[in-house]
C-alpha positions as CSV (number, residue, x, y, z in Angstrom):
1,X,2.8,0.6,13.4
2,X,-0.3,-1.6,13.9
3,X,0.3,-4.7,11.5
4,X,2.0,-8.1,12.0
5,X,5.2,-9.0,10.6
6,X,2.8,-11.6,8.4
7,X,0.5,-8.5,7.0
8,X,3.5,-6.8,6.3
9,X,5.0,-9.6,4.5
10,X,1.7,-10.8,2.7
11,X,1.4,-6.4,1.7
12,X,5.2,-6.2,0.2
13,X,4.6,-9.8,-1.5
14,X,1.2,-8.4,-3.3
15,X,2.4,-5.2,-4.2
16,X,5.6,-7.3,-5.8
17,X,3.3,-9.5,-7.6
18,X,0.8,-6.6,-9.0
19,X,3.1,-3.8,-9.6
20,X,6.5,-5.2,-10.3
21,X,9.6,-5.8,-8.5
22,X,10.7,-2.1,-7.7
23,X,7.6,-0.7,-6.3
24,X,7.7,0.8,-2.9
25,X,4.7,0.2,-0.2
26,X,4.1,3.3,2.1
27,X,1.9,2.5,5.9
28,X,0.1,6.4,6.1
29,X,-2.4,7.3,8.2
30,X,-4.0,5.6,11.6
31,X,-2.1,2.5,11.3
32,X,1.3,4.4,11.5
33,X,0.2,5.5,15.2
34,X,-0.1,2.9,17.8
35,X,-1.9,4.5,20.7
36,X,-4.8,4.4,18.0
37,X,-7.3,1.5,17.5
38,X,-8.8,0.2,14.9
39,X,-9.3,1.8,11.3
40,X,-8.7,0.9,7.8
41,X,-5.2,0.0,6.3
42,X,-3.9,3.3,4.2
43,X,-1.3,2.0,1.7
44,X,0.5,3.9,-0.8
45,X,2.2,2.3,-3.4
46,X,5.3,4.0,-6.2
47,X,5.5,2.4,-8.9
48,X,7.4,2.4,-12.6
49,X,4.5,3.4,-15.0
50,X,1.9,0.7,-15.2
51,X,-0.3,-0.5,-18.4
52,X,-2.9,-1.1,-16.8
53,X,-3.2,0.7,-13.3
54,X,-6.8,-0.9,-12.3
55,X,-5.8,-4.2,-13.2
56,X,-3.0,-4.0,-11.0
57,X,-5.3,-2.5,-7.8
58,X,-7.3,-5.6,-8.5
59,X,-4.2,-7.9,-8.5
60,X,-2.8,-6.4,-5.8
61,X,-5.9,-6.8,-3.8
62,X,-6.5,-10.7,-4.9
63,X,-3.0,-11.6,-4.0
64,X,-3.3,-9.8,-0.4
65,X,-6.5,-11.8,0.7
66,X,-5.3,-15.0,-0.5
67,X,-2.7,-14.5,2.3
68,X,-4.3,-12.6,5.5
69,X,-7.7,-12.2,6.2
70,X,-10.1,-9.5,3.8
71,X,-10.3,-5.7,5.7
72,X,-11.0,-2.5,4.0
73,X,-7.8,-1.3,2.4
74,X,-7.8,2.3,0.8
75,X,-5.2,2.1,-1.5
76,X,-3.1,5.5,-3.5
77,X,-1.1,4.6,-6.3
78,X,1.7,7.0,-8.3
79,X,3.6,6.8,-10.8
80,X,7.5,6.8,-9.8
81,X,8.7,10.4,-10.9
82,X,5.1,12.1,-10.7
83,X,4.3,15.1,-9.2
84,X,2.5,14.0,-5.4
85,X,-1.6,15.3,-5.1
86,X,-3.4,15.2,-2.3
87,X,-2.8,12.3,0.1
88,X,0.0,11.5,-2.0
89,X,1.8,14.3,-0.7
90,X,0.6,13.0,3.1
91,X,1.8,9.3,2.2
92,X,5.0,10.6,1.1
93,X,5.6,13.3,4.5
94,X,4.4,10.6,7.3
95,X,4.3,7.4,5.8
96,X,6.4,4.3,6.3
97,X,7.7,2.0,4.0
98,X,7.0,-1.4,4.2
C-alpha cells in the first residue's frame, strides 16, 4: 500500500468527521500495489445513509487537506446495505480497509 501511516490516519479521521463514526474507508486501485508509482488516491467509503451525500464529499475533502498535503482523490461513496455498481463492486473485491 503506497500511503503513510499519517495519510492513512488524516483519511480515517476525515471520513470519521464527514460521514459518521461507523463508516468504513476502502484503498482500491493503484495505490493497493506497491511496485506501481505514482497515481491518484482511489478511496471508497460505506456509510449509514447520509442527508446530504455532497455535503459530506465536500467535508470529507476539507478535513483531509487541512491535515496532509491536496492530491487528486477520486472518491466512491455507498450506502451501507446497497447493492455494489461498477467500481463499487472493484472497491469491495480488491480493496483495503483503512
Amino acid at each position: 500500500m503506497r500511503l503513510t501511516d499519517h495519510e492513512v490516519a488524516a483519511i480515517k479521521a476525515a471520513a470519521r468527521e464527514a460521514f459518521g463514526e461507523t463508516a468504513v474507508v476502502r484503498l482500491f486501485g493503484s495505490r493497493i500495489d506497491d511496485s506501481l508509482r505514482g497515481g491518484d488516491v482511489d478511496l471508497h467509503v460505506e456509510s449509514d445513509p447520509l442527508p446530504d451525500e455532497w455535503r459530506a464529499k465536500g467535508r470529507f475533502e476539507d478535513r483531509l487537506f487541512e491535515r496532509i498535503e491536496p492530491r487528486k482523490v477520486d472518491l466512491i461513496v455507498s450506502q451501507r446495505g446497497g447493492t455494489p455498481r461498477g467500481f463499487e463492486r472493484i472497491a469491495y473485491r480488491d480493496g483495503i480497509v483503512l
